[in-house]
N, C-alpha and C positions, 0 to 999 in steps of 0.2 A: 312773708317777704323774702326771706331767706330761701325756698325753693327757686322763684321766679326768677330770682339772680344767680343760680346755678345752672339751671335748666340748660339756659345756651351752653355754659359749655362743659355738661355731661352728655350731651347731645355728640359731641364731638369727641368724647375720649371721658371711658366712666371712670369714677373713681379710684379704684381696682388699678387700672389701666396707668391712671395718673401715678396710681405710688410705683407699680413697675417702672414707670421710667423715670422717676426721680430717684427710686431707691434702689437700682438695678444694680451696680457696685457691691452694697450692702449685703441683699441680695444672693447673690450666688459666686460673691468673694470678686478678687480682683482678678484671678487669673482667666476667670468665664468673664466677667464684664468687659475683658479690655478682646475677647476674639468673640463678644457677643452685643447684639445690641436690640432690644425689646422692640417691636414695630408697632402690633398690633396685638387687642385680645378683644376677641368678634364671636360669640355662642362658645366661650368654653375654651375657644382653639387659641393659643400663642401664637403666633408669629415673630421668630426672632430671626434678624439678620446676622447672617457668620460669613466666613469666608469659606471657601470649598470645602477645604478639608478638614475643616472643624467639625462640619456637618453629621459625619459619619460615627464621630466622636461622642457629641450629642444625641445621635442614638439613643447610640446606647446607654448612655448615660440619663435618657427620658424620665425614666418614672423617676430618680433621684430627684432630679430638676423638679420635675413638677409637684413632688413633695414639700421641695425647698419653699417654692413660690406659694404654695398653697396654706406652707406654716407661717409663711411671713405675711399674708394677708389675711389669716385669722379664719379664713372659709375655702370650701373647695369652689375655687372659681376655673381655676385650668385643667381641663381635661385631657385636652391634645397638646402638641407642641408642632409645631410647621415650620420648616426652615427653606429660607430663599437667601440666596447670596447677593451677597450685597458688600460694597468697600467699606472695610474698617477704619474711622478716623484713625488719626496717628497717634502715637501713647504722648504724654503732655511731657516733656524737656524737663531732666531737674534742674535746679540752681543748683549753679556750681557752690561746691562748698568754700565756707570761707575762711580766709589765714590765717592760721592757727595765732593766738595770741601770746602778746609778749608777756611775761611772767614781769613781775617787779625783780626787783635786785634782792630784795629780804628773801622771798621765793627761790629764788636762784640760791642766795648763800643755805639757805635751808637745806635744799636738794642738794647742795656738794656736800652736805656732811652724811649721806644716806650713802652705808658703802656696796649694798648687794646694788647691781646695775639693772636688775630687772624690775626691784621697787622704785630706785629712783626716774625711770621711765615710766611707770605705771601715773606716778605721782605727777610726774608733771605734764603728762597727757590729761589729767584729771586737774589742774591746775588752769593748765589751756581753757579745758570747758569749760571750769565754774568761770575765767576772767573773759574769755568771751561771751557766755550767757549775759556776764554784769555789765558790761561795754555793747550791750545790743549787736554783736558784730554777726 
C-alpha cells in the first residue's frame, strides 16, 4: 500500500530531493543557505539558485559542497552542481529582544554589598536572565 501512496509524489521530487530542501540550512550551514537555495536534483546534477556573485564562489567551492550533500544523504547522489540566478528570499526579522528584568529588592540589596563593580554587573546581568527566563518574558 505504502509505495502506491508515495508514487505520486516521488514522481515529482524523489526523496534525496525532498531532504535537500527541507534540510538545506542543516545542510551546508546558515551562511550558504541564506545566498543559496536547492531547486532541483535531475541525473546526478544539483540545481541551486544563488544570486550572481555567489555563483563564482560556489565554484569553487563545488566538490566541498557536493561532498557535504553527498555525506548528509548517506549515498552519492550529486555529481554535478548547476547554478542559475534567481532572487534570494529575504533573511527572516529577529524579535526584538526583550526588557531586561526587574531584579526583586532582596536582589538588589544583595548586589550593593558586592564591592568589585565588574562582579557586581556580571551578577546582575545574570540575575536579569534567570528572572526573565522565570517570568516568561
Amino acid at each position: 500500500m505504502l509505495p502506491r501512496v508515495t508514487r505520486p509524489a516521488f514522481r515529482r521530487r524523489s526523496p534525496a530531493a525532498a531532504h535537500l530542501m527541507s534540510d538545506w540550512p542543516q545542510i551546508v550551514g546558515p551562511v550558504l543557505a541564506a545566498q543559496t537555495m536547492p531547486q532541483r536534483l535531475v541525473g546526478g546534477t544539483l540545481t541551486l539558485g544563488c544570486s550572481g556573485p555567489v555563483a563564482m564562489e560556489l565554484q569553487h567551492l563545488g566538490p566541498q559542497l557536493i561532498a557535504k550533500v553527498n555525506g548528509a544523504l548517506g549515498q552519492r547522489v550529486v555529481e554535478r552542481l548547476r547554478f542559475v540566478q534567481s532572487a534570494m528570499p529575504a533573511a527572516p526579522r529577529r524579535a526584538p529582544r526583550p526588557a531586561p528584568a526587574a531584579l526583586p529588592e532582596p536582589v538588589n540589596r544583595a548586589l550593593d554589598s558586592v564591592e568589585d563593580p565588574e562582579l557586581r554587573a556580571a551578577l546582575a546581568r545574570l540575575g536579569r536572565g534567570v528572572y526573565r527566563r522565570a517570568t516568561g518574558s
